[in-house]
Residue, then its C-alpha position, 0 to 999 in steps of 0.5 A: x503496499x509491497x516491501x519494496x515500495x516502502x522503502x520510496x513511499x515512507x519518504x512522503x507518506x505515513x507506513x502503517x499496519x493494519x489487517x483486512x477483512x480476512x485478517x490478514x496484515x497490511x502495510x498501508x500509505x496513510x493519505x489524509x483522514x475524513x474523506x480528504x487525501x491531503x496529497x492532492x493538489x487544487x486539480x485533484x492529482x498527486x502533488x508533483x514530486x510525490x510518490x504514486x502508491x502501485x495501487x493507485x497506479x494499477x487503477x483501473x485494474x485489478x485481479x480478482x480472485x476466482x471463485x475457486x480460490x485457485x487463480x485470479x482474473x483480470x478486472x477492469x471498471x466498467x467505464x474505464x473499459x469502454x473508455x479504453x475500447x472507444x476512443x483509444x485504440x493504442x490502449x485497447x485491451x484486445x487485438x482485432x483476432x482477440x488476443x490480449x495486446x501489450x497493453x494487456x500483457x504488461x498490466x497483467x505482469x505488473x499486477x501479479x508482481x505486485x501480488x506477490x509483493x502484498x503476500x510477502x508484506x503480509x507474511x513479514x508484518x505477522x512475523x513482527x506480531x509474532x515477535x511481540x513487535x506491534x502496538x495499536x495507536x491513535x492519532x490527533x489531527x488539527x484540520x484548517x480550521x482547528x478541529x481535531x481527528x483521530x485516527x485510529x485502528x493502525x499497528x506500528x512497530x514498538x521501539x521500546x519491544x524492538x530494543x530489548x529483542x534477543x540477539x538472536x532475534x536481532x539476527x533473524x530479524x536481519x536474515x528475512x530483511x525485516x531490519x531495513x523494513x522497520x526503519x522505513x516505517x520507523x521513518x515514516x512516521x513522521x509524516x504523520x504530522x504532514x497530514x494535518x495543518 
């Protein structure tokens, strides 16, 4: 997730830090546990009021890396690519003579925005490590029917560490906007509760 969707995302989900197979930081919007995303309603769509994370609404597409490390293409599920070809032809990827249409152009656009907001998240999570900010947790969960589910290999802020930073810190903390970011994972971290009963 990007910083500036966290600031709408820690209203309704849990904010929590994680790394990928690279290694590199991520924010993530906590769902639900065990295979079950809690935020759904009986027809399986996001309970009306919720916000929708970018990544789940850039679905089907994504941008790929190409193998030269250099740039990133355009990709698209296989079935969602007929889908849009066949029956819709206002939601065509291509113009008749070949060329991208709208369509195309602005999920591009927003797929490289939010590219660049995933860079940026991962470049301020690793200066939280770098400050001695972050701690491995686990979380208890209660489902229906009374069992319990832990959750664990996520990083969140310490605030007992995040007290006692120097004020210099503090300040360059605010400098690189990190101080609005923590508080809205800080925030969020209540919604951890939500996900269980």
């Amino acid at each position: 997730m990007g910083i500036g969707e966290v600031y709408e995302a820690c209203k309704d989900y849990p904010i929590l830090f994680t790394k990928n197979q690279e290694g590199d930081w991520l924010a993530i919007a906590l769902l639900g546990f065990n295979d079950k995303n809690v935020y759904l309603d009986e027809n399986r769509r996001f309970k009306r009021g919720k916000y929708l994370p970018a990544f789940l609404r850039r679905y089907p597409f994504i941008l790929v890396q190409n193998e030269d490390k250099k740039g990133f293409s355009l990709g698209i599920e296989e079935e969602a690519l007929e889908a849009l070809n066949e029956s819709n032809k206002e939601r065509a990827l291509f113009k008749e003579d070949k060329t991208p249409t709208d369509l195309t152009k602005n999920t591009l656009d927003f797929l490289v925005r939010f590219q660049g907001e995933l860079q940026a998240c991962s470049a301020l999570i690793k200066e939280l490590e770098s400050w001695g900010l972050l701690v491995e947790q686990s979380a208890n969960l209660l489902d229906e029917e009374g069992k319990t589910h832990t959750i664990n290999g996520f990083f969140t802020v310490n605030e007992e560490k995040l007290s006692h930073l120097s004020e210099k810190k503090h300040l360059d903390m605010c400098k690189k906007g990190a101080t609005p970011f923590i508080t809205a994972h800080l925030i969020s971290l209540s919604n951890i509760r939500r996900l269980g009963l």
